[in-house]
C-alpha positions as CSV (number, residue, x, y, z in Angstrom):
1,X,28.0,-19.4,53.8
2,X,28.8,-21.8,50.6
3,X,32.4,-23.6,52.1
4,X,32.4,-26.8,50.3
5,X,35.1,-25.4,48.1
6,X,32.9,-25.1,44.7
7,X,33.7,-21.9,42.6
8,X,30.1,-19.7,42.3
9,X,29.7,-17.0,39.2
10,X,27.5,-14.3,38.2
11,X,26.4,-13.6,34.7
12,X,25.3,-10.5,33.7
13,X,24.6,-8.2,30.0
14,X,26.8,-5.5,29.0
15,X,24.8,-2.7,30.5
16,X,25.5,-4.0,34.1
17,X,29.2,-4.8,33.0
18,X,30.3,-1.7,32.7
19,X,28.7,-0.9,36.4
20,X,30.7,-3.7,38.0
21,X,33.6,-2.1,40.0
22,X,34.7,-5.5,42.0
23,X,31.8,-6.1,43.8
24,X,28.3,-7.4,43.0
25,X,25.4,-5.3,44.6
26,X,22.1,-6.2,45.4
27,X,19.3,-5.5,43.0
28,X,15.8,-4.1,43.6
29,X,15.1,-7.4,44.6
30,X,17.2,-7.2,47.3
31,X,19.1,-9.9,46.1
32,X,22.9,-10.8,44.3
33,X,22.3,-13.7,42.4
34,X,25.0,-16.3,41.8
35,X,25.2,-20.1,40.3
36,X,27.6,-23.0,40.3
37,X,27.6,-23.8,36.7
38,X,30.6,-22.7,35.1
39,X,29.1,-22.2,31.3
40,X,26.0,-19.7,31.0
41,X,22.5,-22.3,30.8
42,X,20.6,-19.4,30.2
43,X,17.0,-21.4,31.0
44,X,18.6,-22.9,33.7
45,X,19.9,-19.8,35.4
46,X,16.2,-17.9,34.6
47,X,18.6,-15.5,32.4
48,X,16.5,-16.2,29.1
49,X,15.1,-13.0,27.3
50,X,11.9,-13.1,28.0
51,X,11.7,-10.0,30.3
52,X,14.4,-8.1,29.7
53,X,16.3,-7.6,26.1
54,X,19.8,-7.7,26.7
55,X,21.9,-10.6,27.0
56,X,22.6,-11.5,30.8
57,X,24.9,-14.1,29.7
58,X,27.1,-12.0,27.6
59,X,30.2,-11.9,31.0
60,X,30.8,-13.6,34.0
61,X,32.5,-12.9,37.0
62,X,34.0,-15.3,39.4
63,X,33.0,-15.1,43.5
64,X,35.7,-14.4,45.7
65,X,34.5,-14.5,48.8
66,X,30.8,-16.6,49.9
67,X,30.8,-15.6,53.7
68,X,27.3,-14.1,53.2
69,X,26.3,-16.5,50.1
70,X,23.5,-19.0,51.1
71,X,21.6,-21.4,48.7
72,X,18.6,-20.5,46.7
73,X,16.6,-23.0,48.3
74,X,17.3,-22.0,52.1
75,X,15.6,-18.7,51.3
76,X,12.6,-19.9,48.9
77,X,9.8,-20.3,51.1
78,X,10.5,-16.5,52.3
79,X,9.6,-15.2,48.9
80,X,5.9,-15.2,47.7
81,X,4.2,-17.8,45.8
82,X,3.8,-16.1,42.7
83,X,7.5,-14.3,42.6
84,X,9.1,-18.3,43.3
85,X,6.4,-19.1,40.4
86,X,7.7,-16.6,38.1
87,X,11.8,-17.7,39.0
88,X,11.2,-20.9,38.8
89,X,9.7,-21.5,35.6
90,X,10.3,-24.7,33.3
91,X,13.4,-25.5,32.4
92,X,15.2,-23.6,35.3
93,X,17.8,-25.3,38.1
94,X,17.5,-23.2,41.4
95,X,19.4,-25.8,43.3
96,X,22.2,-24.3,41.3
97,X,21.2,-20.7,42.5
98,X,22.8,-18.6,45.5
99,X,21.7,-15.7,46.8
100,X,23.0,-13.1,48.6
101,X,22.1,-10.0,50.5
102,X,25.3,-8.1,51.0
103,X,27.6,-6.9,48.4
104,X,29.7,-9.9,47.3
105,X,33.3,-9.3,45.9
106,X,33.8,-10.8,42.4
107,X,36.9,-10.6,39.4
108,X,36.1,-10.6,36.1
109,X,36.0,-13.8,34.7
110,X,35.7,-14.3,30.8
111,X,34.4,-17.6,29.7
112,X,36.8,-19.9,29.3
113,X,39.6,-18.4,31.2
114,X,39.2,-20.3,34.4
């Protein structure tokens, strides 16, 4: 659990907006993926187009609760070397990454509103 009082966010495209009904679910990854930077790094967050063609920085939503929330780098040496290879590629920060294997409830957060 993430209690040191900082605010966590997920960005996502429009697709997966329009799917968000107050909680974030995890993907096929197994995984909800959340960061502490307030503004949308896309290379820092791995959220760059490379792989998909949408724009996963396009909303955010704001964490509400982090009970089940643990640090990136706590789970890392669970995933295989190729798959931490592949997240963490140059450019990225995954000490600013949380992850999350329950659902985790979230508000709608645009930009700039917080």
């Amino acid at each position: 659990m993430i209690d040191d009082g900082r605010t966590l966010y997920h960005y996502t495209c429009q697709h997966a907006h329009a799917k968000i009904t107050g909680e974030l679910r995890p993907g096929l990854d197994g995984f909800v993926w959340l960061t502490d930077l307030d503004a949308p790094f896309d290379y820092a967050l791995g959220l760059t187009r490379r792989m998909l063609v949408c724009n996963r920085t396009e909303h955010r939503y704001r964490v509400l609760d982090t009970i089940d929330v643990v640090p990136y780098l706590a789970i890392r040496s669970t995933l295989t070397y190729e798959r931490r290879e592949a997240l963490e590629s140059f450019g990225t920060l995954p000490r600013h990454w949380f992850v999350s294997k329950a659902h985790v409830p979230v508000i709608y957060d645009p930009r700039g509103t917080s």
